[in-house]
N, CA, C and O of each residue as an XYZ file, in Angstrom:
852
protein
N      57.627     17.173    -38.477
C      56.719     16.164    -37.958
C      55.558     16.829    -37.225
O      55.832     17.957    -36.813
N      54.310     16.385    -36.964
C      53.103     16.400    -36.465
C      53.319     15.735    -35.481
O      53.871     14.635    -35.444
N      52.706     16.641    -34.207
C      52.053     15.541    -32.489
C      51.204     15.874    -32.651
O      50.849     17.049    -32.744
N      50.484     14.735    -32.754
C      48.920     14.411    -31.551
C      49.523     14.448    -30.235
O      50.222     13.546    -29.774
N      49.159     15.762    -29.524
C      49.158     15.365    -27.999
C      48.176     15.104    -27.306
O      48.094     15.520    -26.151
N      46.942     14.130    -28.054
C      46.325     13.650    -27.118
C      46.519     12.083    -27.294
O      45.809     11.295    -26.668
N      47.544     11.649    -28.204
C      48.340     10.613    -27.754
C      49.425     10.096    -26.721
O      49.695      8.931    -26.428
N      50.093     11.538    -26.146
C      50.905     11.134    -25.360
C      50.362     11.143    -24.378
O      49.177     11.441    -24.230
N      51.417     10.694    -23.212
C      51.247     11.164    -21.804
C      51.432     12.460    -21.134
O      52.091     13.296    -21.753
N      51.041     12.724    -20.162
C      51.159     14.081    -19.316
C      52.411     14.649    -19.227
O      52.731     15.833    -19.324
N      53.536     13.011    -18.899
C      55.002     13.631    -19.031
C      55.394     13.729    -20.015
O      56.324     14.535    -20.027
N      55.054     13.065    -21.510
C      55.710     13.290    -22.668
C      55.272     14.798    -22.998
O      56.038     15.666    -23.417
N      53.974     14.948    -22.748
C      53.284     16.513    -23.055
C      54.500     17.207    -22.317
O      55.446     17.480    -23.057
N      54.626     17.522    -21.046
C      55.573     18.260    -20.407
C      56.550     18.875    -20.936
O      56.960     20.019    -21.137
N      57.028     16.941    -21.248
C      58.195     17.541    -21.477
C      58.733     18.270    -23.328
O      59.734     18.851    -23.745
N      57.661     17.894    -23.841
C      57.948     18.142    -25.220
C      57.828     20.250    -25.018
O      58.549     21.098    -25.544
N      56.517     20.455    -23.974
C      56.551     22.064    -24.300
C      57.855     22.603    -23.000
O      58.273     23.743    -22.799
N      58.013     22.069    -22.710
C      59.459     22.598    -21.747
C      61.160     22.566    -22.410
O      62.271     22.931    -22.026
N      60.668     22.013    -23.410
C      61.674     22.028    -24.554
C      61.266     23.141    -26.173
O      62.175     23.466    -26.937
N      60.182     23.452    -26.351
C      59.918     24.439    -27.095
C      59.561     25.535    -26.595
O      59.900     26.453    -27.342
N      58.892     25.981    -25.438
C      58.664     27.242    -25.635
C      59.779     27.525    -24.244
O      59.643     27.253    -23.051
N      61.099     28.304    -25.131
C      61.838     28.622    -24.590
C      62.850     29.782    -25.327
O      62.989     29.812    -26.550
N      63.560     30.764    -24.374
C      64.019     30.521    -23.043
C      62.937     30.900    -21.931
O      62.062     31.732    -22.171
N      63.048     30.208    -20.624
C      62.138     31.342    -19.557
C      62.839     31.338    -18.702
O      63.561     30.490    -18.177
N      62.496     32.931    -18.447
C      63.223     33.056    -16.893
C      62.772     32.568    -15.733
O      61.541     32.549    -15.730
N      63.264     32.155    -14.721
C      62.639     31.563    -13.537
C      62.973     32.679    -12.322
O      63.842     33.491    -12.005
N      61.481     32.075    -11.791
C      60.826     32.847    -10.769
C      61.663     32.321     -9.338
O      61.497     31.131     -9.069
N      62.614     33.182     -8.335
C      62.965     32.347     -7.504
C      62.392     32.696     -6.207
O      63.272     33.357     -5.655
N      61.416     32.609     -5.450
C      60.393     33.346     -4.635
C      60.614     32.834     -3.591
O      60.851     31.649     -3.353
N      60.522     34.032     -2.645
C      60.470     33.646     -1.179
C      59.440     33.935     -0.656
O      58.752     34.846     -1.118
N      59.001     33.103      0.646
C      57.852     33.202      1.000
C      58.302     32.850      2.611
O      59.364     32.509      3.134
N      56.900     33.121      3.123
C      57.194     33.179      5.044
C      56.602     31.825      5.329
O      55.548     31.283      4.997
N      57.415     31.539      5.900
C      56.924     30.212      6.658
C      56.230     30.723      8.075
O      55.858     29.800      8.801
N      56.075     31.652      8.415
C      55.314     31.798     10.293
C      56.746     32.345     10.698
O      57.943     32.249     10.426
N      55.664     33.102     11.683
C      56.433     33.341     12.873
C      56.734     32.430     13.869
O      57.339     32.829     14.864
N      56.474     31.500     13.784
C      56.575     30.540     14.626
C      57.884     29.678     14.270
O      58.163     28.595     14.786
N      58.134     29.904     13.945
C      59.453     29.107     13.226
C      60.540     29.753     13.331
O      60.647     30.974     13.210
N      61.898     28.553     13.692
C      63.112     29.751     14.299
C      63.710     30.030     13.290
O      63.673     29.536     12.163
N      64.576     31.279     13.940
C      65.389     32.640     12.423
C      65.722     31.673     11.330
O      65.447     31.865     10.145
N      66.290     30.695     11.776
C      66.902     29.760     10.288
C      66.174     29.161      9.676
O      66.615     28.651      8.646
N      64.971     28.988      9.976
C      63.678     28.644      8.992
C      62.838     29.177      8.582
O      62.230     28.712      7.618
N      62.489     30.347      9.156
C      61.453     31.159      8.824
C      61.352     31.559      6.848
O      60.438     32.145      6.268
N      62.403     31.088      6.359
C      61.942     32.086      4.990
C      62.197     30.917      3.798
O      63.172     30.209      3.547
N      60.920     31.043      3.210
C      61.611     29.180      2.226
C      62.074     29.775      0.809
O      62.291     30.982      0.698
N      62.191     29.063     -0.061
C      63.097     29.914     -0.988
C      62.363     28.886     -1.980
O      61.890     27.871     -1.468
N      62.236     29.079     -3.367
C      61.926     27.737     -4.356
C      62.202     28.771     -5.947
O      62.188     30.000     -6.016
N      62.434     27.793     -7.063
C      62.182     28.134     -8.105
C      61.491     27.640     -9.083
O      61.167     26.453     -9.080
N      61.037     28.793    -10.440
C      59.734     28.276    -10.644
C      59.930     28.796    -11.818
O      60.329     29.958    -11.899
N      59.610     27.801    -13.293
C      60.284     28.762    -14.555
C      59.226     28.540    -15.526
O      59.527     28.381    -16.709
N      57.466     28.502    -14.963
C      56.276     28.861    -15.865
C      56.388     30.002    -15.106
O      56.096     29.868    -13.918
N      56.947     31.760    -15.716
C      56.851     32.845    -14.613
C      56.911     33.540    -15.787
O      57.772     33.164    -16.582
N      56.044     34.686    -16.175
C      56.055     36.025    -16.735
C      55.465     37.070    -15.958
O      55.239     36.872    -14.764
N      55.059     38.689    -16.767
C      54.150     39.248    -16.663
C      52.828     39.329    -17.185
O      52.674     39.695    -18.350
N      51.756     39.003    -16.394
C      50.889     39.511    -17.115
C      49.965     40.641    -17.726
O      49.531     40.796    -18.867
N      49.804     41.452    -16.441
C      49.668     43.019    -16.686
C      50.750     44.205    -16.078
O      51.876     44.136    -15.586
N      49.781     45.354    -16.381
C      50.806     46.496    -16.252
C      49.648     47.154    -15.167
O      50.265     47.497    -14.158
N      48.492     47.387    -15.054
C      47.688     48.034    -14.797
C      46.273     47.674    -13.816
O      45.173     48.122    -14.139
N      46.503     46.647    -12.354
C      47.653     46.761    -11.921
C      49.018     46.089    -12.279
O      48.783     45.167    -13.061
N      50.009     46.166    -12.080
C      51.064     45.205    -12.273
C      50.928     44.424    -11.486
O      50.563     44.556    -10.318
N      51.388     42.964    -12.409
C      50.846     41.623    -11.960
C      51.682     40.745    -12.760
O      51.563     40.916    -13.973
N      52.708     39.617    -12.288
C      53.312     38.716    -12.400
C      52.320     37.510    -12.027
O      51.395     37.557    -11.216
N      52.717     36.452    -12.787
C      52.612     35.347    -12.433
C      53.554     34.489    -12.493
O      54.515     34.729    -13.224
N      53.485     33.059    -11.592
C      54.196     31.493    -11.792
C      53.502     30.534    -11.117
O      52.868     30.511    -10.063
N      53.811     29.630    -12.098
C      52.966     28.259    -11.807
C      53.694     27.509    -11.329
O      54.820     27.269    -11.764
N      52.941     26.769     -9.891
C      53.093     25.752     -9.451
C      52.789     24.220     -9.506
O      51.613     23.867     -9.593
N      53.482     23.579     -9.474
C      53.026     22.394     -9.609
C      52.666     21.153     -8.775
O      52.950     21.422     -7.608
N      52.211     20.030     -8.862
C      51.863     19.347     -7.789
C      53.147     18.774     -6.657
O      53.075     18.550     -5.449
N      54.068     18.680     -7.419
C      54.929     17.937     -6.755
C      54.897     16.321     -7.375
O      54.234     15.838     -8.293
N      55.905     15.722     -6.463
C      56.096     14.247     -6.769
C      54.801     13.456     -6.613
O      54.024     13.887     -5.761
N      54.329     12.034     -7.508
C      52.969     11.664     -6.817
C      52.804     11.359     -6.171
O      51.668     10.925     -5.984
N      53.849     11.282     -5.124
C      53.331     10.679     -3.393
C      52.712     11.996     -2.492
O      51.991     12.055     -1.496
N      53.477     13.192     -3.505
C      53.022     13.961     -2.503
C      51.489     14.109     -1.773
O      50.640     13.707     -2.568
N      50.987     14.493     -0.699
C      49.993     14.641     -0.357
C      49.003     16.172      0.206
O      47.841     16.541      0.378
N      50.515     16.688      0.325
C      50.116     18.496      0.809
C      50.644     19.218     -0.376
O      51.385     18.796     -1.263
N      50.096     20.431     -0.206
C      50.536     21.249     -1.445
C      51.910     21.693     -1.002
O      52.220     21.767      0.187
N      52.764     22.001     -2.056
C      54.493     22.478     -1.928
C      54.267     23.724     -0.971
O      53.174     24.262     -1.145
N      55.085     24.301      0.019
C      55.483     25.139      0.519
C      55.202     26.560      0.037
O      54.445     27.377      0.561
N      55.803     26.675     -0.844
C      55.435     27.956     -1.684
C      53.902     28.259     -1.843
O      53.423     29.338     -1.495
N      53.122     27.183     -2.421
C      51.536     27.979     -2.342
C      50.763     27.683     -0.567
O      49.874     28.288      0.033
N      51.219     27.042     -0.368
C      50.524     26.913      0.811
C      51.294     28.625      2.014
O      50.512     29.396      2.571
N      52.576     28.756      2.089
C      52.977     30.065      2.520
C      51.517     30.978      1.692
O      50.518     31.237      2.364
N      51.576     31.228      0.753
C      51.201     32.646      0.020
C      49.618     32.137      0.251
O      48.817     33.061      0.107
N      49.095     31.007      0.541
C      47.807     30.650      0.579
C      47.396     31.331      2.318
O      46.235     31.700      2.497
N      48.349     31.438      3.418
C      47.809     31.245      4.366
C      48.611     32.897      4.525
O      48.002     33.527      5.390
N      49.854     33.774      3.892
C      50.894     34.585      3.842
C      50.789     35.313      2.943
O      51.890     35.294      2.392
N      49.823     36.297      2.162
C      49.817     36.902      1.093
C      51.111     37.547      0.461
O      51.153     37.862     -0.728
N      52.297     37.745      1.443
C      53.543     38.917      0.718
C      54.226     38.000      0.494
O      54.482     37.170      1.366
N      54.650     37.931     -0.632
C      56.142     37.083     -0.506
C      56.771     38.667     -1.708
O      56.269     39.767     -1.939
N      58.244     37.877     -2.255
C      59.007     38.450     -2.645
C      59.385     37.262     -4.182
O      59.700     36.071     -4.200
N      59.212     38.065     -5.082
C      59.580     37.591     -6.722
C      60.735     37.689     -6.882
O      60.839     38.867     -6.540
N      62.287     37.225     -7.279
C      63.400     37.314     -7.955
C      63.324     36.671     -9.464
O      62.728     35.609     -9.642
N      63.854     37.256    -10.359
C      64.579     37.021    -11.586
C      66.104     36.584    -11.523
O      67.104     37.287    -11.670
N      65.988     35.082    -11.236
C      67.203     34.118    -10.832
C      68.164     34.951    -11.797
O      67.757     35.578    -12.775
N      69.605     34.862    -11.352
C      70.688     35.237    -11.846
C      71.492     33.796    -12.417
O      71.558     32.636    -12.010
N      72.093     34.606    -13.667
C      72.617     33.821    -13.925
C      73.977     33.177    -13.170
O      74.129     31.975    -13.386
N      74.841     33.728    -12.433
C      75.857     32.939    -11.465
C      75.490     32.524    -10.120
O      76.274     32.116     -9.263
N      74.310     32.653    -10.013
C      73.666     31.829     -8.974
C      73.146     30.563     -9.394
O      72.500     29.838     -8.637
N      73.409     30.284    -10.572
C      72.555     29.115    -11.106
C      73.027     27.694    -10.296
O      72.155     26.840    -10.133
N      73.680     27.570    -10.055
C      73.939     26.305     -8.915
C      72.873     26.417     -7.774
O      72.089     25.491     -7.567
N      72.860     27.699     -6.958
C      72.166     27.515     -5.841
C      70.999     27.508     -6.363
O      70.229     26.650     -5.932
N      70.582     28.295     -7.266
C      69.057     28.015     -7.783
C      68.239     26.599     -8.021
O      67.118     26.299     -7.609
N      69.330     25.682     -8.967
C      69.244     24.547     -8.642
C      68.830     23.690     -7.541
O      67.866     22.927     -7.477
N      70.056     24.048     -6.383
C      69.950     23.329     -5.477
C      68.703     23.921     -4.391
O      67.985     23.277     -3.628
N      68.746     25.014     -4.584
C      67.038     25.312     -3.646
C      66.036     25.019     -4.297
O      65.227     25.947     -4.294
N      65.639     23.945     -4.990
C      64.579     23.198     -6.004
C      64.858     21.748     -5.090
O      64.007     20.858     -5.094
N      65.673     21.663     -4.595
C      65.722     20.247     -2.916
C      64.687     20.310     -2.863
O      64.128     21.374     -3.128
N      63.935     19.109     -2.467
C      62.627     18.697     -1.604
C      62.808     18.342     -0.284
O      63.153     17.204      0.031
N      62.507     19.631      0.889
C      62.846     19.550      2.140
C      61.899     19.316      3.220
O      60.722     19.618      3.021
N      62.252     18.818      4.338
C      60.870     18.626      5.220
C      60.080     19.883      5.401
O      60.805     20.762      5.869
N      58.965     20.243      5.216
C      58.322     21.409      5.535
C      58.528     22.354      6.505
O      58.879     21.880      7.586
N      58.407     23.661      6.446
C      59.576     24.283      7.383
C      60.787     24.564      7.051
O      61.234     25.684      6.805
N      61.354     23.534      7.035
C      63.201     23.876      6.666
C      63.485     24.914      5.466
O      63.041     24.944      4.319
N      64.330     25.699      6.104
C      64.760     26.946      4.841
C      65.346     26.511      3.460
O      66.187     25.612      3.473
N      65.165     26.783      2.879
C      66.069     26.330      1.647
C      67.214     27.443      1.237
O      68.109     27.336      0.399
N      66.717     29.136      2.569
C      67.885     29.725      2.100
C      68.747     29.583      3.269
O      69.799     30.217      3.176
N      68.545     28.785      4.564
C      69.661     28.807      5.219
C      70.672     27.266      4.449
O      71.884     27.052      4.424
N      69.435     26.423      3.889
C      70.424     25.002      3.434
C      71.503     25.450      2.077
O      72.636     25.196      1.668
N      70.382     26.229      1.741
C      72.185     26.382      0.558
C      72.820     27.779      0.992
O      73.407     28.368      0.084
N      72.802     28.215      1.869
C      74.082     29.663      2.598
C      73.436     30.518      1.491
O      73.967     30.426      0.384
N      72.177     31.487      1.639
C      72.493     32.351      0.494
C      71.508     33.746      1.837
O      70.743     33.766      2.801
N      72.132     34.467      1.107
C      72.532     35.799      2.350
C      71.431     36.533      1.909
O      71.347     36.813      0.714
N      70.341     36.981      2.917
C      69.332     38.075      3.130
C      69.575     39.740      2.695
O      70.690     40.253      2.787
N      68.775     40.241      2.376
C      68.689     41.905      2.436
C      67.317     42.156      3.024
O      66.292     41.505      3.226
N      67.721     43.291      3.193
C      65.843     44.304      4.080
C      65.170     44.333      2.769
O      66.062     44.585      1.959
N      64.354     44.239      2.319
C      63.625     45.184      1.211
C      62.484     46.018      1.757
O      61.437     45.450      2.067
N      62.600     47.157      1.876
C      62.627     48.427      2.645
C      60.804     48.530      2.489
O      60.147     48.594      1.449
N      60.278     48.518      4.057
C      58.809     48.709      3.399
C      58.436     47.162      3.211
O      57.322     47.052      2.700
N      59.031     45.988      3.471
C      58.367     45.184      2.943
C      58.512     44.130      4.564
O      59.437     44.380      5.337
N      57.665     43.191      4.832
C      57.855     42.123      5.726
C      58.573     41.456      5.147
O      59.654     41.432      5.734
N      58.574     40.790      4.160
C      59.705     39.513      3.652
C      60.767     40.360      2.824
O      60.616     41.265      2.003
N      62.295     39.514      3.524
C      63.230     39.723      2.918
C      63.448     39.643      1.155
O      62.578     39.128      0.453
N      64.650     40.189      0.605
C      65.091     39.831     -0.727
C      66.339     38.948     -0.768
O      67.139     39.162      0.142
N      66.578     38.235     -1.430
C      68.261     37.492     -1.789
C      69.071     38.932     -2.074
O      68.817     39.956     -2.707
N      70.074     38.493     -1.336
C      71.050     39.684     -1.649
C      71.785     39.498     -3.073
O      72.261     40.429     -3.723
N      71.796     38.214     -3.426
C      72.736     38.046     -4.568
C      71.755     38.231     -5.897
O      72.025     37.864     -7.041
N      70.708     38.807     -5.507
C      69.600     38.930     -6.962
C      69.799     39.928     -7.100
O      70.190     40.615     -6.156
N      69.538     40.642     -8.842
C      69.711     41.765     -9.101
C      68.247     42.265     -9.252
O      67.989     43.381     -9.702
N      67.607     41.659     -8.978
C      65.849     42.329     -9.595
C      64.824     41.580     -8.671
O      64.441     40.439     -8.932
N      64.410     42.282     -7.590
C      63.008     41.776     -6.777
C      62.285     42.376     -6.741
O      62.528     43.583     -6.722
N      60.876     41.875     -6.705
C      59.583     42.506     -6.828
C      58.546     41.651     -5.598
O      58.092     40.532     -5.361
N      58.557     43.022     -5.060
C      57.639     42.696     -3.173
C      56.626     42.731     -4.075
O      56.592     43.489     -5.044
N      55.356     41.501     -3.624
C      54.320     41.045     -4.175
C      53.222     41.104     -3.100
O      53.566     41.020     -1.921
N      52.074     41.227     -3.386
C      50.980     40.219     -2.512
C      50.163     39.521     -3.557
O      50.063     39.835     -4.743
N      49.536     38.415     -2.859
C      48.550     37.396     -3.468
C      47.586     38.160     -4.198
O      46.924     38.844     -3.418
N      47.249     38.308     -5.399
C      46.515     38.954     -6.383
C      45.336     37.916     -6.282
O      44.303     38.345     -5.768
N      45.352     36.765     -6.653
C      44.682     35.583     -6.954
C      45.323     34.399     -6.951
O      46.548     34.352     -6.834
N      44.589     33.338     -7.077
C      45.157     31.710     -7.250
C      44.169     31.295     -8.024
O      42.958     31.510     -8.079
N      45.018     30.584     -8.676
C      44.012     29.425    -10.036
C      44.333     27.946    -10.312
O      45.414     27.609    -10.795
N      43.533     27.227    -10.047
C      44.228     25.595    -10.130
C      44.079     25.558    -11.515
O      43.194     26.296    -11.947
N      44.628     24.978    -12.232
C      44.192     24.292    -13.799
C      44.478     23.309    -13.862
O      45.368     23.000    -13.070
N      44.054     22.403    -14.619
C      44.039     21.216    -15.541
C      44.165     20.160    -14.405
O      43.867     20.366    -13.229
N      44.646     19.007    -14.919
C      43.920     17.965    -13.766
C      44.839     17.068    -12.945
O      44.577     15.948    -12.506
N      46.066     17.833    -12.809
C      47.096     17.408    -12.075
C      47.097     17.997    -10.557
O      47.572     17.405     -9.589
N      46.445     19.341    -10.533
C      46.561     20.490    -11.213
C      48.147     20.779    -10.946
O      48.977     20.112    -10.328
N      48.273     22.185    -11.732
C      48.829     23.344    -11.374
C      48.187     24.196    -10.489
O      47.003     24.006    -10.209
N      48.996     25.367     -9.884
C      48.135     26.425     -9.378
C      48.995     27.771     -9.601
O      49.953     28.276     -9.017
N      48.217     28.113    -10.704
C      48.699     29.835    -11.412
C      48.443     30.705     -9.748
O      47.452     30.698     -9.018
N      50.035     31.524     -9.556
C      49.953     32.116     -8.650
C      50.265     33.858     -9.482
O      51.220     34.360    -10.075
N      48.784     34.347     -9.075
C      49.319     35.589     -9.667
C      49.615     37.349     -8.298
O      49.100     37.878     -7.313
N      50.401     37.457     -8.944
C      50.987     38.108     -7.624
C      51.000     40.000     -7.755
O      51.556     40.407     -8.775
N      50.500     40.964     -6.914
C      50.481     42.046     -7.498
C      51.714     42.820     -7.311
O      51.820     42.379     -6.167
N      52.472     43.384     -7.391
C      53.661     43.993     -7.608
C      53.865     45.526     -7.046
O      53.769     46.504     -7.787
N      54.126     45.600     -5.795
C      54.010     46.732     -5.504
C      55.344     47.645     -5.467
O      55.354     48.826     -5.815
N      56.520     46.896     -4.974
C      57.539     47.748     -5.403
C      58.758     46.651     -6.043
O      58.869     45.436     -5.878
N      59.583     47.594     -6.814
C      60.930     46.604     -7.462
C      61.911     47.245     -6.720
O      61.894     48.439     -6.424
N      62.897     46.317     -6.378
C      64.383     46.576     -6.078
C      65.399     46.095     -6.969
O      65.843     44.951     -7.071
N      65.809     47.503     -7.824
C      66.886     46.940     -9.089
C      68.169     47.142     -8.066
O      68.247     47.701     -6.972
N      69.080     46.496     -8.829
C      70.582     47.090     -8.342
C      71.155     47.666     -9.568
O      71.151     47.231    -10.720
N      71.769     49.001     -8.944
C      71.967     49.819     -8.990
C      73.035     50.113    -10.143
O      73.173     51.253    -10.587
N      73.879     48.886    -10.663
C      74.268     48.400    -11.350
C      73.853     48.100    -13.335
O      74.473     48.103    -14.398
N      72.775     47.931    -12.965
C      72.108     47.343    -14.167
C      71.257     48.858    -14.721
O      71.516     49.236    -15.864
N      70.283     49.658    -13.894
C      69.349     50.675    -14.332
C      70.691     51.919    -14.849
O      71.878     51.957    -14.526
N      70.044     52.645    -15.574
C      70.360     54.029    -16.026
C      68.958     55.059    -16.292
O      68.354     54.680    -17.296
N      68.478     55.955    -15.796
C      68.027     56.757    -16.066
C      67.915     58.095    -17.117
O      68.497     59.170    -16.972
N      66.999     57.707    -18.209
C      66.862     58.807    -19.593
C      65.750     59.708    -19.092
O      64.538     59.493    -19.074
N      66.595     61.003    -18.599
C      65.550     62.267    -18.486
C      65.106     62.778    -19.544
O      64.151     63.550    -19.454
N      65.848     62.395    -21.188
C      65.144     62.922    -22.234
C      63.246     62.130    -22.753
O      62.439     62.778    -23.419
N      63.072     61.197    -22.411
C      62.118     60.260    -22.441
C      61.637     60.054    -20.890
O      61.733     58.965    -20.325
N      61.109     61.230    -20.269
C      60.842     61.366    -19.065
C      60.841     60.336    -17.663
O      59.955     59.707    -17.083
N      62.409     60.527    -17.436
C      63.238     59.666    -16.767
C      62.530     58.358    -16.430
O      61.956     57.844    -15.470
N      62.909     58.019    -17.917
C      62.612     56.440    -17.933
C      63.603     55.613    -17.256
O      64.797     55.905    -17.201
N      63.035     54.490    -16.702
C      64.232     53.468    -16.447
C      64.530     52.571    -17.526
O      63.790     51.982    -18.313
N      66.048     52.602    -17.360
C      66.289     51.377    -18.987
C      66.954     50.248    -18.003
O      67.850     50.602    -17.237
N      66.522     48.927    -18.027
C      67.243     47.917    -17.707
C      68.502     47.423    -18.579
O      68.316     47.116    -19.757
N      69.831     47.342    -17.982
C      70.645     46.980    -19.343
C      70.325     45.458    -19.314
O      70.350     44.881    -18.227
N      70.124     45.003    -20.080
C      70.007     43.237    -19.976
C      71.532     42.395    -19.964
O      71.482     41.265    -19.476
N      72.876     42.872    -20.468
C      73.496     42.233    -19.909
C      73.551     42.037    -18.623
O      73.537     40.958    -18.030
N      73.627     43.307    -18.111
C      74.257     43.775    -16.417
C      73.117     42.700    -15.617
O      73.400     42.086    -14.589
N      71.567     42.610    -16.437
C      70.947     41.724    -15.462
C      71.375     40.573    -15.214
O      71.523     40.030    -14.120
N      71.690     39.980    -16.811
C      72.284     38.672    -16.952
C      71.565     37.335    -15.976
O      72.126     36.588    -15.175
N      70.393     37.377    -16.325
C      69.321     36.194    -16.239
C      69.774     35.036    -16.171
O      70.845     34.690    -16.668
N      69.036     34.343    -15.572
C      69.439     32.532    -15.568
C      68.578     32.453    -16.836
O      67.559     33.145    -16.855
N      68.811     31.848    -17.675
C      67.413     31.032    -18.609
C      67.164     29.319    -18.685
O      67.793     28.277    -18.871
N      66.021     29.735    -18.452
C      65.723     28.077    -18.378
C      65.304     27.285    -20.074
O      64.951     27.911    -21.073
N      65.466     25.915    -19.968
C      65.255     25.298    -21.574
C      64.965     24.155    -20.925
O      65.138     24.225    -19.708
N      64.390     22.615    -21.550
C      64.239     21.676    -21.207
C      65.004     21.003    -20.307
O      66.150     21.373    -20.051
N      64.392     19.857    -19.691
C      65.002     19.438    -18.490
C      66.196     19.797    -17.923
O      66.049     20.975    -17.596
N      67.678     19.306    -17.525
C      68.336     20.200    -16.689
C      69.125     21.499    -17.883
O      70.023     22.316    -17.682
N      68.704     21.342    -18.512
C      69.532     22.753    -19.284
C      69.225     24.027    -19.019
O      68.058     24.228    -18.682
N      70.074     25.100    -19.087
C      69.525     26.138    -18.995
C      70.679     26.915    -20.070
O      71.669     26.402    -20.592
N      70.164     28.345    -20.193
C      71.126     29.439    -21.229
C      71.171     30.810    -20.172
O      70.742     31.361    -19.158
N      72.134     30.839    -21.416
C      72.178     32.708    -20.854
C      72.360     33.591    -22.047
O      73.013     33.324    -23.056
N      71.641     34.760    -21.768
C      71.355     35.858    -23.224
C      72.701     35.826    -23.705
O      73.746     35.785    -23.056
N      72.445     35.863    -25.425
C      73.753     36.135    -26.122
C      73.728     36.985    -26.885
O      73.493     38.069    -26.351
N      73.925     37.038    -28.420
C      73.775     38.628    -29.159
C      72.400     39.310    -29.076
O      71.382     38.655    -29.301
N      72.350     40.694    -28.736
C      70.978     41.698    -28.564
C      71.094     42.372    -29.694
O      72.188     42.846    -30.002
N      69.890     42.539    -30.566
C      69.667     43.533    -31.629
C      68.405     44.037    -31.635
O      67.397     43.356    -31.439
N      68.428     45.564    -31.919
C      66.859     46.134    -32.024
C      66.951     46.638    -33.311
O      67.778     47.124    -34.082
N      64.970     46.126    -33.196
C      63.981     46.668    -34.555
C      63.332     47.422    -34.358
O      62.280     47.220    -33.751
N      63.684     48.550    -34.777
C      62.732     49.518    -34.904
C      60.943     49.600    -35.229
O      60.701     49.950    -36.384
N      60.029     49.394    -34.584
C      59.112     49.408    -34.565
C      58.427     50.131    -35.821
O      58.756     51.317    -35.796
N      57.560     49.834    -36.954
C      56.425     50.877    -38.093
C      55.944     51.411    -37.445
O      55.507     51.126    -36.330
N      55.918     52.662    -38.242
C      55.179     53.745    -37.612
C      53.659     53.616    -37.531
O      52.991     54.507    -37.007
C-alpha cells in the first residue's frame, strides 16, 4: 500500500514512522537540575529513542525532544537543564533496566528526580560534574554542541559533543593487532530497543559481511 502523509494527522504520521524505522536505541540522559535543589533532586533522568550518532570528528550524538503533552506550557526538563546546564551525561538504556526506563518517562513536577523516584543508584564519572547510572553499561559525558527546533510542534534536536565514554569493563576487549582497537561485544551490551508504541526488542542473531574491496 501507498501513504499520502499529507493526508494524515501529526499523530497518525508519528505513529506510522515509530513503527517503521526501527529498532532504536534510546537515549537515557541525565541532566542537572541546579544547585539549588536538594541531593534527592538535583539530577533528572528521562528517555529519549529519536537518538543516534551523528559525527565522529568532533564526536557528536544526538536526541530529539519533544513538546510534551498539549497542555504543556514550559519546555520538558531535559532541554531546559542542558539549555540553561550545558553537561549532562548520554546512556544507551539497557536492556534489564527496561522497566525503570519506562517508568522514568513519568511526568513529574519540575525538579523532582526521576532517579531518586524510581531507586536507581549513581556512579562518579571521573572528570565529569554530572553523575552516570550505575546500572548502564555505556555513558558518554556530553556538553551542549547545539540546539535545533524543527517542524511545527516543534521538536528540539539536541546535539551533544562527546567528550569521554565510560564502557564497563565487561563488554570491551582490546585488539593490539589492529592498533588496540576497542571492540564492543554487542551481546554483553545488550541494548534496550525501542519499536512502536509500548513495544520494545532486544538484539537477536549477529552475522558479518565482509565488506568489497
Amino acid at each position: 500500500m501507498y501513504v499520502d502523509m499529507s493526508k494524515l494527522s501529526s499523530h497518525s504520521v508519528y505513529h506510522l514512522m515509530m513503527q517503521t524505522v526501527i529498532p532504536r536505541p534510546i537515549a537515557w540522559v541525565v541532566t542537572d537540575n541546579g544547585e539549588d535543589r536538594a541531593p534527592e533532586n538535583r539530577w533528572n533522568l528521562a528517555p529519549f529513542s529519536l537518538f543516534n550518532v551523528v559525527c565522529e570528528n568532533p564526536p557528536i550524538l544526538f536526541f530529539s525532544i519533544g513538546p510534551g503533552a498539549k497542555e504543556r506550557t514550559t519546555p520538558k526538563d531535559t532541554l531546559a537543564n542542558i539549555q540553561q546546564r550545558p553537561r549532562f551525561v548520554v546512556h544507551v538504556a539497557p536492556w534489564d533496566l527496561a522497566q525503570q526506563v519506562s517508568d522514568s518517562s513519568a511526568t513529574l513536577p519540575h525538579g523532582v528526580s526521576e532517579v531518586t523516584k524510581v531507586g536507581l543508584p549513581l556512579a562518579e564519572f571521573e572528570d565529569w560534574p554530572v553523575p552516570r547510572l550505575e546500572g548502564a553499561r555505556v555513558a558518554f559525558a556530553c556538553s551542549r554542541f547545539m540546539t535545533m527546533g524543527i517542524g511545527q510542534a516543534p521538536q528540539t534536536l539536541i546535539f551533544g559533543q562527546v567528550h569521554k565514554v565510560w564502557l564497563d569493563d565487561r563488554i570491551v576487549s582490546i585488539n593490539p593487532e589492529k592498533n588496540n582497537r576497542i571492540t564492543v561485544d554487542a551481546t554483553e551490551h545488550d541494548p534496550l530497543l525501542r519499536l512502536g508504541g509500548n513495544n520494545y526488542a532486544r538484539l537477536g542473531e549477529k552475522f558479518c559481511i565482509p565488506r568489497p574491496d
